[in-house]
C-alpha positions in Angstrom: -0.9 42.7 146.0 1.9 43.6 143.7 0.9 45.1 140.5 2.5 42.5 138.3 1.8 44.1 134.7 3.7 47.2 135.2 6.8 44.9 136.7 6.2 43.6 133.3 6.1 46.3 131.1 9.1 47.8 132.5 10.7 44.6 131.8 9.4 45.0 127.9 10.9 48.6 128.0 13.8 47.2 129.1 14.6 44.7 126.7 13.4 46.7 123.7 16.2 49.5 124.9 18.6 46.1 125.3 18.0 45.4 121.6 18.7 48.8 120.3 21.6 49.3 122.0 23.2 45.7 121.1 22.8 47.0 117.7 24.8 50.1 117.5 28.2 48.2 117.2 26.6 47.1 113.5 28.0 50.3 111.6 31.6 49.0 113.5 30.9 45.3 112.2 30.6 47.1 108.3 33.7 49.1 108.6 35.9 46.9 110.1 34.8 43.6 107.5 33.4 42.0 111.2 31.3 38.3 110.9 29.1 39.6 113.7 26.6 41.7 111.9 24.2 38.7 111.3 24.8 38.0 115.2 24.0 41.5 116.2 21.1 42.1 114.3 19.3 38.9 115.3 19.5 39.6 118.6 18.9 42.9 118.7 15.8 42.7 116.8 14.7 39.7 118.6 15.3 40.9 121.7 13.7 44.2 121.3 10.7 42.0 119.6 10.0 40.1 122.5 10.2 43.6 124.9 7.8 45.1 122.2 5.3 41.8 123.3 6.0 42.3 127.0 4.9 46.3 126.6 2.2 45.2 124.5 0.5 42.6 126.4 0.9 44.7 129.5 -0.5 48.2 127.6 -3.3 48.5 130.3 -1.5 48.5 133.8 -1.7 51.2 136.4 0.7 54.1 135.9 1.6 53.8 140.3 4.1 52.1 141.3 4.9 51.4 144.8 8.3 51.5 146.2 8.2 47.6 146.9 7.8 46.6 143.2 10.3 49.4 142.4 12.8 47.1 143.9 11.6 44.5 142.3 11.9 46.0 139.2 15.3 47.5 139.7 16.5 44.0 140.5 15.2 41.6 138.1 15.9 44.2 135.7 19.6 43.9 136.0 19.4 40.6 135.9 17.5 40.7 132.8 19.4 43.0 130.8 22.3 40.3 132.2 20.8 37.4 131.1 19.4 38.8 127.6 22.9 40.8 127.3 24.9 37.6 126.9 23.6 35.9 123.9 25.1 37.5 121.1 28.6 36.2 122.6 27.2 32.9 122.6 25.5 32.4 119.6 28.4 33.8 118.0 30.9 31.8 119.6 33.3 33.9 120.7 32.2 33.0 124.3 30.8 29.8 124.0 30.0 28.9 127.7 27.2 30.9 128.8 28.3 30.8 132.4 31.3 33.0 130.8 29.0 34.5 128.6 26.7 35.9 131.8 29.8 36.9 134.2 31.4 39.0 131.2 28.2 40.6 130.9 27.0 40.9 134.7 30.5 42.4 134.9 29.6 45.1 132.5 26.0 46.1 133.4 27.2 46.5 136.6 30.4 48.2 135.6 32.6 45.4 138.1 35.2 45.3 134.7 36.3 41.6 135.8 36.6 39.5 133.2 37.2 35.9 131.5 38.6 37.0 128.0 42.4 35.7 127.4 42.1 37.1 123.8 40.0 40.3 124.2 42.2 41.8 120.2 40.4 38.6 118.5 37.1 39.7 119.1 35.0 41.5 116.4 34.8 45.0 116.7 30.7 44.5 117.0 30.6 42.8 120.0 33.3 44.5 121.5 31.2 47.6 121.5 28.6 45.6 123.2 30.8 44.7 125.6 31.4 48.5 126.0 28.5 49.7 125.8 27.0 47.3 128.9 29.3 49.4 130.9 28.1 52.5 129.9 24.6 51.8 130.3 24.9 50.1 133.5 27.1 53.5 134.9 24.6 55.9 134.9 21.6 53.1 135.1 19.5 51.8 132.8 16.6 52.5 134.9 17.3 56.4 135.2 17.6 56.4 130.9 14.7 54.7 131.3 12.9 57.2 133.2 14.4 60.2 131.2 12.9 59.3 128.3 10.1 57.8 128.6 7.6 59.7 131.4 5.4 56.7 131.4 5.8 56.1 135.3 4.2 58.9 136.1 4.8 60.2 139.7 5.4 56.7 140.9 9.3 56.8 138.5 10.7 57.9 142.1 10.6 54.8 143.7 12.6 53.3 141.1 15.2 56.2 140.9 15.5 55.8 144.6 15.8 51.8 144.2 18.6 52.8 141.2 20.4 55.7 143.0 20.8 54.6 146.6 23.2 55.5 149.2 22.8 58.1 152.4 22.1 61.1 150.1 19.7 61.5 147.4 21.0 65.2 145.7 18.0 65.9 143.3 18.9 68.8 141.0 15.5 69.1 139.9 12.0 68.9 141.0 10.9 66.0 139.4 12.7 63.2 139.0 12.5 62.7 135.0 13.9 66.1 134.8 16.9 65.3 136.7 17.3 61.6 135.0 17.8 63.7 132.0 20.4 66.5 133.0 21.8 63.6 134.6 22.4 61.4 131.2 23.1 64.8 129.4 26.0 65.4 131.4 27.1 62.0 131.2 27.3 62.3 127.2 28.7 65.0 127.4 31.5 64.2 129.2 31.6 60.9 127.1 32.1 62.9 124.0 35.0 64.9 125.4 36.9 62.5 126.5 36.4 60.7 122.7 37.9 64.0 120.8 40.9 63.9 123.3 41.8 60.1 123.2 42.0 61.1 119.4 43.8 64.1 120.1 45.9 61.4 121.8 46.6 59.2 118.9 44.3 56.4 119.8 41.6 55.4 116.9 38.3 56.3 116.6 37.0 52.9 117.7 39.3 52.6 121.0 38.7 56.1 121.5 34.8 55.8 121.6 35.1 52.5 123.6 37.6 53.7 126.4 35.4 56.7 127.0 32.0 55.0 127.2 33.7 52.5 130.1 35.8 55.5 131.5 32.7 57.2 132.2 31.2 54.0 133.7 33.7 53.9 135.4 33.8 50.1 133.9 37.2 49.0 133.1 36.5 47.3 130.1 39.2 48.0 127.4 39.8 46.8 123.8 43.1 45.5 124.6 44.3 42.5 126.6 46.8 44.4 128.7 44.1 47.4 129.5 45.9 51.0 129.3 49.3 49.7 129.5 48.8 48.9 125.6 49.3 52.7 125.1 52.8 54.2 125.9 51.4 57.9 125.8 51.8 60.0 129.0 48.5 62.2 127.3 46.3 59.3 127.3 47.4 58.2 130.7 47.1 61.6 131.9 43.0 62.1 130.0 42.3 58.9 131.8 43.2 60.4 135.4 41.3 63.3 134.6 37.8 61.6 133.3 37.9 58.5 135.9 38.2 61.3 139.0 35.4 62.8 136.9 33.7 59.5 136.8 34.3 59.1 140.7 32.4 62.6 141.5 28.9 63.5 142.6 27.3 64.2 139.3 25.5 66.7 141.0 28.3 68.8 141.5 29.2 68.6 137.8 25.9 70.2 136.9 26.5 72.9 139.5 29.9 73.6 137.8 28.6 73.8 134.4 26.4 76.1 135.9 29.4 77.9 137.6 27.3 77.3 141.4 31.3 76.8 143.0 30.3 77.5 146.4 28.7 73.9 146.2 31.7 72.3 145.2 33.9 74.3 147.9 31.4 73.1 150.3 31.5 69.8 149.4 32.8 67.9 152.6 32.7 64.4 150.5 34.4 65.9 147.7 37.2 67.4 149.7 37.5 63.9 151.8 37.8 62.0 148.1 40.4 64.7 146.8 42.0 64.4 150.3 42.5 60.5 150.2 43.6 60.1 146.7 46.2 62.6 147.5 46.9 61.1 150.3 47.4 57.8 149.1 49.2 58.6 145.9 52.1 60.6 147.9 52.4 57.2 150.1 52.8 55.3 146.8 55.3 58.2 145.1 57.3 57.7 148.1 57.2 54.3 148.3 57.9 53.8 144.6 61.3 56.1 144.8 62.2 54.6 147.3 62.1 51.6 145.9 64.1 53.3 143.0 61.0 52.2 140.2 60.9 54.5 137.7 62.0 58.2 136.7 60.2 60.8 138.6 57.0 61.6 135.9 56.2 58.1 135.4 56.4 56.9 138.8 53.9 60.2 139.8 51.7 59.0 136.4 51.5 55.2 137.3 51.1 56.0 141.1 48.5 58.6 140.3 46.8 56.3 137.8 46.7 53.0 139.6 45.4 54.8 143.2 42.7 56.5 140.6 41.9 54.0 139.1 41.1 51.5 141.8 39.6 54.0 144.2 36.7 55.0 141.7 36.4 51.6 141.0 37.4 51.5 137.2 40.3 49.0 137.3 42.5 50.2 134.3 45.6 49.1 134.4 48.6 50.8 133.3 51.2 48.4 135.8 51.0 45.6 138.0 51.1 46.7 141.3 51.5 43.6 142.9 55.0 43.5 141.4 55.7 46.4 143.7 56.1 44.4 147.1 53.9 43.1 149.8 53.2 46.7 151.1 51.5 48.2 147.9 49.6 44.6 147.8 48.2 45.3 150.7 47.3 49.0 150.2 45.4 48.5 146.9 43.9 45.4 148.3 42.5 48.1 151.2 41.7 50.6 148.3 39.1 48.0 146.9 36.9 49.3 150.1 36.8 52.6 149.1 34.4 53.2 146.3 33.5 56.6 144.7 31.5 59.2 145.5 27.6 59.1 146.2 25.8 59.8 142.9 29.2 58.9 140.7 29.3 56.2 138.7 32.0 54.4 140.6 30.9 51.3 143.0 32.3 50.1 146.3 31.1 51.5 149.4 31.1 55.5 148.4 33.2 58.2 150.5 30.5 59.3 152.2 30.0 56.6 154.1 33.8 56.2 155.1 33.5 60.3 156.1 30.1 59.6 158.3 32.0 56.4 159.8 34.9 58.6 160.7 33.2 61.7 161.2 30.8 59.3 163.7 33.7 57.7 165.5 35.8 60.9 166.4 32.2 62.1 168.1 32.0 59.2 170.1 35.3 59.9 171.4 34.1 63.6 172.2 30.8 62.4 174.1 32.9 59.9 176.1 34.6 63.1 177.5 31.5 65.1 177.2 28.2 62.4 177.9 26.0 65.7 178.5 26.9 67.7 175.4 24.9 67.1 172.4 27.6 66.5 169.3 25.6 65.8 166.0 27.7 64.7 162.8 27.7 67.0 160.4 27.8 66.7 157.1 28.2 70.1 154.8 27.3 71.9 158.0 24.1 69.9 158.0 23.0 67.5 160.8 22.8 63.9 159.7 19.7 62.4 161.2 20.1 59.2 163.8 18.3 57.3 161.1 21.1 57.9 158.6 24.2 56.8 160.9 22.6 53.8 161.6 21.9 53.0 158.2 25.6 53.3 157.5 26.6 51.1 160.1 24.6 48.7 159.4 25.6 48.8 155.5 29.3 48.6 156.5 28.5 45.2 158.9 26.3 44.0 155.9 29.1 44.6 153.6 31.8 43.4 155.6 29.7 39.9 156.5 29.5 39.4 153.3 32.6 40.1 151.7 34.0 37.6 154.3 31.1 35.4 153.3 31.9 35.5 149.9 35.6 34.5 150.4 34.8 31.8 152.5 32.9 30.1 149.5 35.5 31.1 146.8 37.9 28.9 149.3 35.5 26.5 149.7 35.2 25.6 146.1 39.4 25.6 145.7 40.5 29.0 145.6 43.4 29.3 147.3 42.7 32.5 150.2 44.8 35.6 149.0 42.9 34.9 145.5 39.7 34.3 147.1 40.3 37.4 149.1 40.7 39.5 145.9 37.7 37.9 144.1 35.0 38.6 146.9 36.6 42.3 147.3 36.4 43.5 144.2 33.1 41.8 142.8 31.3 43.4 145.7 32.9 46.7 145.3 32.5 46.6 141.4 36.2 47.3 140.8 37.3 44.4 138.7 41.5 43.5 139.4 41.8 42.1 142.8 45.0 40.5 144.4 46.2 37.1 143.8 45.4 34.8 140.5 43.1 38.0 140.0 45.1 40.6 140.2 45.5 43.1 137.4 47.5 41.6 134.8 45.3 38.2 135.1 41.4 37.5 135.0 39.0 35.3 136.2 39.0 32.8 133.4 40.2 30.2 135.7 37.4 30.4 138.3 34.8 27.7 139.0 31.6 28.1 137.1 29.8 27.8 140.3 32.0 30.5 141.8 31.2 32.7 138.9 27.9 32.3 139.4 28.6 33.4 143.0 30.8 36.2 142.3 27.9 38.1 139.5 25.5 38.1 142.5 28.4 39.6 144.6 28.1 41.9 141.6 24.8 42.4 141.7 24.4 43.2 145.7 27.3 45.5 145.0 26.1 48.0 142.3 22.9 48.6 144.1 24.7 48.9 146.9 23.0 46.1 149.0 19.7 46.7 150.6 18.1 47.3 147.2 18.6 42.9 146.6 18.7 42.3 150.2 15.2 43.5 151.0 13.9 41.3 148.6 14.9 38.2 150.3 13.4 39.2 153.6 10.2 37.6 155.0 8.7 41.4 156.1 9.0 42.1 152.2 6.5 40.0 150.9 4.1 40.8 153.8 1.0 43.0 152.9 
C-alpha cells in the first residue's frame, strides 16, 4: 500500500521551496524598474501557499519511506516543480503559450538548456532569474536541498537520494545521507560564488554575472543573451567558463576530497582521468581540424575548440560559435559528443563517462576471455572489481537509451521534422545538453517545434536527467505489484 500522505507532503515541501525561490528575482525586478514584481510575488506566495496546505493537511504521515514511493516522489516532483515553474511566464505574458511556457521550464529544472525564446534581452530581469535559477536548482536536485535541510525523512531520505542521484556508483562522503546532501550543496555555492566574483572580474555585470554562474554550475545553458556566450568578446570570460563547466562536469565527490587536499583520490580516479582524456582528445582533433581549415588565429581557434568540446561534453550547451558552420566532419563529431555526458555525481546529464569507461573497459575483456575462456578477467574500476550486476545494468541502460533516442526521432519525423533536425532534437533532450544539429543546432532553438513534439521532447527531458530507470520503473506492471 503506498503511503500516500508523505508523497504528499513532500510535494507541499516542494512547492513551498518553488515559491521562495521564484521570488528571489524580486530585488532584480526593483533595481532594474522591471513590470514583473506583481507577477513574481503572486506566484510565489501562492504557490508556496498551496505547498504550506499540502504539508499541512498531510502533518501526520509516517516518517518511512520506501524506495518505491521514493520514485514516485522523485518523479512527479519534477514534474511538479515543471508544471508550477511555468506560470509566472504565462500570467505575465512574456510566454504566452503554456506549452512554451512548460518546455522552457522542463528545460531548466532539468538543466537540458533548449529553449523557445527568440527575444531572450526583452525579458524582465525578474523572470530571467527564474529562468536561471530552475537550472540551478534542478543541477544539484531539488530533492537532495530538500533533504539537506529539512531532516524530516528520517532514515527513509535515502531512497530518494538514490532515486535523485542514480548511475553505477553512489560515492557517499558521509555517513548519513543529509550530511552529505549538505556538503554537497555547500560546495556547489561555493563554487557558484567564485565563478560570480570572476565573471565581474571579467567585466560582465552583476546581474549576468550571477545568472551565468548559477546555470554554469548546473551545467544548464541558459544565458541572458540571445546569442549565449558569444555576446561577450572576452578571452577571460571564455576562458572562466572552460574552467567552471569541467568543474560542473566532475564527480562532486572529488571536489570535497580536494578542498580537503585527499589528491590520491583524484589521481586514482579512473573516470576522471578517462573525462580529462577524451576532452583532450577531442579538442586536439578539432584544433587540427580547425587550422587546417585555416579558421582562426591560433588562441582563438584552441579557445573556441576548447569551449565548444566543453561545453557539449558536460552537457551545458554554451555557445561561443556555430560549429556546424565548420563542415560536415565537426557536425558529425559534436552530434557524437551529445552521447557523452559528464561525470557520475556532476551536474552534467547524458549518459556519464563511467558508463562509456565500463562499456569499453567491458568490451576489451571480452576480447581477452575469447583468447583466454578459462582465465577469470573482472573489470575493474579504480582497482576495484565491478560486480556482474553492475555491467549489466550498464548494458542495459545504453540499449534503453539508445531505443529510445531512436524512438524519439522517429516521432519528431513523424510529426514533420525533417531527419538531421529530428536527430538533433531526440539527442540532446535525452542527454540534457540543449543545441543539437539541424534547425536546432546552436545558433537556433526549438521555437519552431510542434507543440505535441514539445511535449514529447520534456519527457525525453525528464527520462534523461534521472537518467532513465528512475521514470521507467514506474510504468512497469511489477511496480505496482505488492
Amino acid at each position: 500500500m503506498l503511503n500516500l500522505k508523505i508523497i504528499t507532503n513532500f510535494i507541499g515541501v516542494v512547492l513551498i521551496l518553488n515559491g521562495l525561490f521564484m521570488m528571489l528575482g524580486i530585488p532584480f525586478s526593483l533595481y532594474y524598474g522591471d513590470n514583473d514584481i506583481i507577477v513574481l510575488l503572486a506566484c510565489g506566495v501562492g504557490i508556496s501557499l498551496i505547498g504550506f496546505i499540502l504539508v499541512l493537511l498531510t502533518r501526520k504521515h509516517e516518517k518511512e519511506i520506501s524506495k518505491r514511493e521514493g520514485y514516485i516522489v522523485v518523479s512527479v516532483t519534477w514534474v511538479i516543480m515543471a508544471l508550477f515553474g511555468a506560470i509566472p511566464f504565462v500570467v505575465h505574458g512574456a510566454i504566452p503559450s503554456y506549452t512554451d511556457a512548460f518546455f522552457e521550464t522542463m528545460s531548466g529544472f532539468t538543466t537540458t538548456g533548449a529553449s523557445i525564446l527568440n527575444d531572450i534581452e526583452s525579458l524582465p530581469h525578474g523572470l530571467l532569474f527564474w529562468r536561471s535559477m530552475t537550472q540551478w536548482l534542478g543541477g544539484m536536485g531539488v530533492i537532495v536541498l530538500s533533504i539537506a535541510i529539512l531532516p524530516m525523512l528520517g532514515i527513509g531520505g535515502m531512497q530518494l537520494f538514490v532515486a535523485e542521484v542514480p548511475g553505477p556508483t553512489k560515492d557517499k562522503i558521509h555517513p548519513r545521507v543529509r550530511e552529505t546532501a549538505k556538503r554537497l550543496w555547500g560546495i556547489y555555492v561555493l563554487f557558484t560564488i567564485v565563478e560570480v566574483f570572476l565573471l565581474l572580474l571579467g567585466g560582465m555585470n552583476l546581474f549576468d554575472s550571477v545568472n551565468h554562474a548559477l546555470t554554469t554550475m548546473a551545467t544548464g545553458g541558459f544565458s541572458t543573451k540571445q546569442s549565449s556566450i558569444a555576446a561577450y568578446d572576452s578571452p577571460f570570460i571564455h576562458y572562466v567558463m572552460i574552467v567552471f563547466m569541467f568543474i560542473a562536469g566532475t564527480n562532486f565527490t572529488l571536489h570535497y576530497h580536494l578542498l580537503h587536499r585527499n589528491f590520491s583520490a583524484v589521481k586514482k580516479n579512473d573516470e576522471f582521468k578517462f573525462y580529462l582524456k577524451l576532452i583532450g582528445t577531442v579538442v586536439t582533433i578539432v584544433i587540427i581540424g580547425l587550422l587546417l581549415a585555416d579558421y582562426a588565429g591560433i588562441e582563438k581557434t584552441f579557445r573556441d575548440a576548447l569551449f565548444q568540446v566543453v561545453s557539449i561534453i558536460t552537457t551545458t550547451g554554451y555557445v561561443t560559435s556555430d560549429y556546424e558552420l565548420w563542415g560536415p566532419f565537426f557536425q558529425v563529431l559534436f552530434f557524437l559528443l551529445l552521447f557523452t555526458g559528464g561525470s557520475a555525481g556532476s551536474t552534467g546529464g547524458g549518459i556519464k563517462m563511467v558508463r562509456h569507461y565500463l562499456l569499453i573497459k567491458n568490451s576489451m575483456m571480452e576480447l581477452k576471455r575469447l583468447i583466454h575462456p578459462r582465465a577469470v578477467i573482472p573489470v575493474r574500476l579504480n582497482k576495484s572489481t565491478v560486480p556482474s550486476d553492475i555491467i549489466s545494468n550498464v548494458l542495459a541502460f545504453f540499449l534503453f537509451y539508445i531505443f529510445i533516442f531512436l524512438l524519439g526521432t522517429l516521432i519528431m519525423s513523424l510529426i514533420g521534422m525533417d531527419f538531421i533536425s529530428a536527430l538533433g532534437a531526440s539527442a540532446t533532450s535525452i542527454g540534457n545538453v540543449g543545441p543539437g544539429i539541424g534547425t536546432v543546432g546552436p545558433t537556433m532553438n526549438f521555437a519552431n517545434v510542434p507543440d505535441i513534439g514539445k511535449w514529447i521532447l520534456t519527457f525525453l527531458m525528464l527520462l534523461g536527467r534521472l537518467e532513465l530507470f528512475t521514470v521507467l520503473v514506474i510504468f512497469s506492471s511489477a511496480f505496482w505489484k505488492k
